[in-house]
N, C-alpha and C positions, 0 to 999 in steps of 0.2 A: 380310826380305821375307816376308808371308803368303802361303800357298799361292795367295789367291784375289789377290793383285797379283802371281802370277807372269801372269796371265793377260791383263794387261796390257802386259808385256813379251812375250809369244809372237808367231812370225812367222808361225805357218800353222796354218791352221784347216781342220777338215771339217766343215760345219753341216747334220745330217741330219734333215729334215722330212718329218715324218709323216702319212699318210691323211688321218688324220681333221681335221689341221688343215688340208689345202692345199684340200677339199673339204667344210670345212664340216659336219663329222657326217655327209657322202655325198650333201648339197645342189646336187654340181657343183661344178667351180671356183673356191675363191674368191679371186678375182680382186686385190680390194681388201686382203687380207688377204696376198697373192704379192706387191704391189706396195710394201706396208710391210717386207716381209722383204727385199723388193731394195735398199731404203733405204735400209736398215741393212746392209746388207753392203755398198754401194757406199760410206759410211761408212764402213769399217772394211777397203776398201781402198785409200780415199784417206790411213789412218792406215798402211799399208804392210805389213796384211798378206795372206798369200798364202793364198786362197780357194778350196775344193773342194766343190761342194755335191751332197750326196746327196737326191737329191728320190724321193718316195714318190708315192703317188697315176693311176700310169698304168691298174692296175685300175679303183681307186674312181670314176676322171673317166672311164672307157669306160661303167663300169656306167651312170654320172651319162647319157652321151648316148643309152644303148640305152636307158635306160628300165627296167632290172634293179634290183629291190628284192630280191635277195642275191646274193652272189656266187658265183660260177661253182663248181661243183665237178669238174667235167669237163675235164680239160687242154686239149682242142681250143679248149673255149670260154672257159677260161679266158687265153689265150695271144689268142684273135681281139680280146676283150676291151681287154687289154691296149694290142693294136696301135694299135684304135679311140682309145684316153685317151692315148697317149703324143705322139700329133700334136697335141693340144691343150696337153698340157701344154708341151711343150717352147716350143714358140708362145709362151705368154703368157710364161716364165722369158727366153726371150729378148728379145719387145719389151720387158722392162721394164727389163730390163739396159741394151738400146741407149739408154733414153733420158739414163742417164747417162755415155753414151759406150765403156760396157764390151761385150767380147765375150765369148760362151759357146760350148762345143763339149759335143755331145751325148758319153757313151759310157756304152754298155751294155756289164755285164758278168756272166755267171755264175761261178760257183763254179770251175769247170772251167778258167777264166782264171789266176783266181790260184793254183791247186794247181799247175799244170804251169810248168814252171822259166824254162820259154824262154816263152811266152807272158804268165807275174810280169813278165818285163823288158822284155816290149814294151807293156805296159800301163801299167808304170812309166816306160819312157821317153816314153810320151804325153802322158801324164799331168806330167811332169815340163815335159815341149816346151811343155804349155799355160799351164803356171804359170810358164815363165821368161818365155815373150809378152805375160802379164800376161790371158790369158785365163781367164776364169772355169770348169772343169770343170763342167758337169751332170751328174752320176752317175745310174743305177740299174739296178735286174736286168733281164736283157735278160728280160723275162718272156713273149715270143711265141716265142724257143726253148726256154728250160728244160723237163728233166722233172723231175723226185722225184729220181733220183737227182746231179744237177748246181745244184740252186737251192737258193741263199742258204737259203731258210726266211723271213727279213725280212729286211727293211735298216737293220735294227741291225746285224745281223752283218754287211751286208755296209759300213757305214760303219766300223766298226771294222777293217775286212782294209784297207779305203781308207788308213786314216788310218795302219796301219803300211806301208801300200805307198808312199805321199808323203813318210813320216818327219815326219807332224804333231805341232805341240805339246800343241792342245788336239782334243777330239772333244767338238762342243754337239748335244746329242741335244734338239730343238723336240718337245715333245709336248706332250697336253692335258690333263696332271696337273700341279699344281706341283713336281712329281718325287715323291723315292721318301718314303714313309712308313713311319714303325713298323711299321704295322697298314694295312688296308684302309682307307680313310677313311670310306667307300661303306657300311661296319661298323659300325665301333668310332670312336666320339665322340672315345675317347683317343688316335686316335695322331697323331703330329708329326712335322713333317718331318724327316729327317734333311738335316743341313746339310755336313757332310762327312765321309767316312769313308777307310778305304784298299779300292782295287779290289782284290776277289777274297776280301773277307772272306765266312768261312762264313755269319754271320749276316744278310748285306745278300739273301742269295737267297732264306730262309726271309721275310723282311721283303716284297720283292717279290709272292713267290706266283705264280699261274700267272694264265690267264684272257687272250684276246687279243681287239680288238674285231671289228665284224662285218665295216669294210673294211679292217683290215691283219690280217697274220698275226703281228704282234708284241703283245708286251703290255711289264708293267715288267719282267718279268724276263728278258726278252731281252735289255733294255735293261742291267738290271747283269750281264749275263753279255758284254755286247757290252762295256761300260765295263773287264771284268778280261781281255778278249783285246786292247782298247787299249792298255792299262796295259802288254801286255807289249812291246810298242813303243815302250814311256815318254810315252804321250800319257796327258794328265788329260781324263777325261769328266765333264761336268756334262748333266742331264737338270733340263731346265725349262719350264716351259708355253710355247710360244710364242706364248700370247694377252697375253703379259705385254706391256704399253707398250716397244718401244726394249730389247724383252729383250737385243738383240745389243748393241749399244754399253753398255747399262751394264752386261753381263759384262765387257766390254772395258775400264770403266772401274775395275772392280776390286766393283762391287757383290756384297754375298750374294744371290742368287738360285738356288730352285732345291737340288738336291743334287751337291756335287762329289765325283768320285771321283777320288783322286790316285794317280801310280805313285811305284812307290820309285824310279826310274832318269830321267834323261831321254833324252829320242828317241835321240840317238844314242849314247848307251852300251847304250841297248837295243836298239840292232840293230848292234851292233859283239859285243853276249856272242851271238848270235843267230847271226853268220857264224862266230863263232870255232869252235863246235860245229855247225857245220849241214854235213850231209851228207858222205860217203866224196867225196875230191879226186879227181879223175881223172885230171887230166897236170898238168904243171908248164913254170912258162912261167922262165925263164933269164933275169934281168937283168946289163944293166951297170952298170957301178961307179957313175953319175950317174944313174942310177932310181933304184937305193937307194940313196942319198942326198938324192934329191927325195922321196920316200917315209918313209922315218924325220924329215930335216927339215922339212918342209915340208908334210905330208899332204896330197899332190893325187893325183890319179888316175895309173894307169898309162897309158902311152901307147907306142903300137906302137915308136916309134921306140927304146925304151927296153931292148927284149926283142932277147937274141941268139939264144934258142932256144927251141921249142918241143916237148915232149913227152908224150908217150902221147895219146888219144885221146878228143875230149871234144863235148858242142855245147853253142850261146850257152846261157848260165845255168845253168852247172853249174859245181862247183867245184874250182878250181886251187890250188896251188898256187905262190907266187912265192918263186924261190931267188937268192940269189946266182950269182956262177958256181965258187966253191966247192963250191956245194951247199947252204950254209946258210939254212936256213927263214928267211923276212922278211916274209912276211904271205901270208894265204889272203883267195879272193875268188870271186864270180862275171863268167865273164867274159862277154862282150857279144859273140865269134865263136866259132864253131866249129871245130877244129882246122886244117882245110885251110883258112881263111879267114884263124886267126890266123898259120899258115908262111906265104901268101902277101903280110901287111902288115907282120909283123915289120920293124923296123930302118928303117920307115921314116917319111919323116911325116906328120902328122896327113890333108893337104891331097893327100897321094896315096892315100885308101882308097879313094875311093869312083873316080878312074880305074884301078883296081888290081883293086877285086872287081863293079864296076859299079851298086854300089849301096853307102851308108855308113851303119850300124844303130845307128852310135855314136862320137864321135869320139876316145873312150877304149877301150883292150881289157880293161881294170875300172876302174869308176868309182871313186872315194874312198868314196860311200856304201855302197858294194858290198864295201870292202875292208878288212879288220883287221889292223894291224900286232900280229906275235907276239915 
C-alpha cells in the first residue's frame, strides 16, 4: 500500500482551515466556500471517519465586521476583535453542519491547556466524548484570553497538539497554496511542488522560508514545522489549497494532491514510545492477578475494580506506575484521579464511581491510550 492509499484506510482526521481561505483574502465570511467544506466532511463521515476540525478565521471575520483594514496589534483589541468574529463563525460551521444532520461542539483552547497534565486529560477526554457521540469538534485558540506568553502563535501549531491529543491518523492543513515548494513560487519560475517527503526533514524548513499573511499569524513554515510535531504522534500531514474542487474526498480517495508529510511510526506506537519515557511516576497503583492478565492479554484500560492498592502521592494526569502485587513493573500510565480519589474507588466497579466521589471524570482509572505495557 502507497503512503498516499494509507489515507484512505485512516479513521480520524483533523482538518485545519485557514484565514485566508474561510474569509476570502479578508473579504468576510465566505460562506459558500464553508458550505462546500462541510460537504465534504459530511462525506467523509458518512465513509466513517472520525472528524475534528480546527477553524481559523475568528480575527479575520471580527476585523471583516468592524470594518478593520489591519489587524490589531494591541492585545485588548486584538482579543475584543476576536470575540466580535468567533460568534459568526461558529454560526455558519454550525448551520451548515445541521443541515446534514451532524452536530458541532465549540472548544476553545490555549496553549496553557495542553502543557498542564490534568487539564491534557480533560480536553482530551472531551474531545474524545465528542467524537465517540459522533459529534463534530470545532477547535481554535481561545483568542479573547490568550497573552504572548500562553498562545499558540497559529493554528498550525495548535492543529498539530490537537491531532496528537485525539491520536489522529491524518493532519490536512487547507491552505491557499497548492502546498510546499522548492522555492517561492511568487520568485523563482523553477520551483515545484514537492509531492512527498519525510516530516522533520532539515531541508523542507529552508524550502518553506518564513513570511506570514496579513490575517493569520502562520505562514508555510509553520505549516512544516506543525507537520514534524504531528509526525511525532505518528500522524501524516499533507498541506493543500483548499480552493481545490472536493480537495477532502479525493485525499480520501487516495489522490496526489498537495504535499504529504509522512511519519515513521503510527498514531499509536507514537504515543505508546511517548508514555513509555514521559515524565518521573509518582505512586504506584497495585493490581490483581485478572488486571494483569486483561492487560497483557487483552489490551483494555485499567479499571478501579482491578487495583488492590494504591501508593505514594499523585493528581489526575500524572504518572503511575502499575505493579503486580509482587511488585513487578506491568505497565506505566496516566491516570485519570488523584490519589485520594483513586484509594476511595479502588476495588470497585466501574458503576459505583461516580456514587462513591460524586462526580465520574472517567470510567477507567488509566485509559488503554494512556497506558504502555513494559
Amino acid at each position: 500500500m502507497s503512503k498516499r492509499d494509507k489515507l484512505t484506510q485512516s479513521k480520524r482526521w483533523v482538518v485545519k482551515i485557514g484565514s485566508a481561505l474561510l474569509t476570502n483574502d479578508g473579504r468576510g465570511l465566505d460562506e459558500q466556500a464553508m458550505a462546500g467544506w462541510v460537504e465534504q466532511l459530511a462525506t467523509l463521515k458518512q465513509q466513517g471517519v472520525d472528524l475534528v476540525l480546527v477553524s481559523s478565521g475568528a480575527v479575520a471575520a471580527g476585523m471583516s465586521r468592524l470594518g478593520l483594514k489591519e489587524r490589531p496589534r494591541e492585545l485588548a483589541q486584538l482579543q475584543a476583535t476576536a470575540a466580535v468574529g468567533q460568534m459568526g463563525l461558529v454560526q455558519v460551521w454550525e448551520s451548515n453542519f445541521s443541515r446534514y444532520g451532524l452536530h458541532t461542539g465549540q472548544v476553545l483552547l490555549t496553549h496553557d491547556d495542553l502543557s498542564n497534565r490534568k487539564r491534557y486529560l480533560n480536553a482530551r477526554s472531551t474531545l474524545r466524548g465528542l467524537v465517540d457521540w459522533g459529534v463534530i469538534p470545532v477547535i481554535n485558540e481561545n483568542d479573547t484570553v490568550v497573552t504572548d506568553e500562553i498562545c499558540f502563535g497559529d493554528n498550525d501549531t495548535l492543529a498539530a497538539l490537537v491531532a496528537n491529543l485525539v491520536v489522529a491518523d491524518a493532519l490536512i492543513i487547507l491552505t491557499d497554496q497548492q502546498g510546499l515548494y522548492t522555492k517561492d513560487p511568487r520568485k523563482h519560475a523553477d520551483a515545484t511542488l514537492v509531492t512527498e517527503a519525510q516530516a522533520g526533514e532539515a531541508s523542507l524548513e529552508d524550502m518553506a522560508g518564513g513570511g506570514a499573511g496579513i490575517l493569520g499569524r502562520g505562514g508555510m513554515l509553520t505549516k512544516v514545522r506543525a507537520a514534524k510535531l504531528a509526525a511525532r504522534s505518528g500522524a501524516a500531514t499533507v498541506i493543500v489549497s483548499g480552493r481545490e474542487p472536493q480537495v477532502l474526498t479525493r485525499l480520501r480517495a487516495g489522490e496526489s494532491l498537495g504535499t504529504l508529510l509522512t511519519s515513521s511510526q503510527s498514531p499509536q506506537a507514537a504515543r505508546k514510545q511517548w508514555l513509555a519515557g514521559h515524565l518521573k511516576a509518582k505512586g504506584r497503583l497495585v493490581l490483581d492477578a485478572g488486571a494483569v492478565k486483561a492487560l497483557r492479554g487483552a489490551g483494555v484500560s485499567l479499571l478501579p475494580v482491578g487495583v488492590k492498592a494504591v501508593e505514594g502521592e499523585f493528581e489526575r494526569g500524572e504518572m503511575v506506575l502499575c505493579v503486580d502485587e509482587q511488585g513487578a513493573l506491568i505497565a506505566r500510565g496516566l491516570t485519570n484521579y488523584s490519589t485520594g480519589d483513586a484509594r476511595r474507588i479502588l476495588g470497585r466497579p466501574t458503576a459505583a464511581v461516580v456514587e462513591l466521589l460524586g462526580y465520574g471524570a472517567e470510567p477507567e482509572l488509566v485509559h488503554r491510550d494512556n497506558l504502555v505495557l513494559v
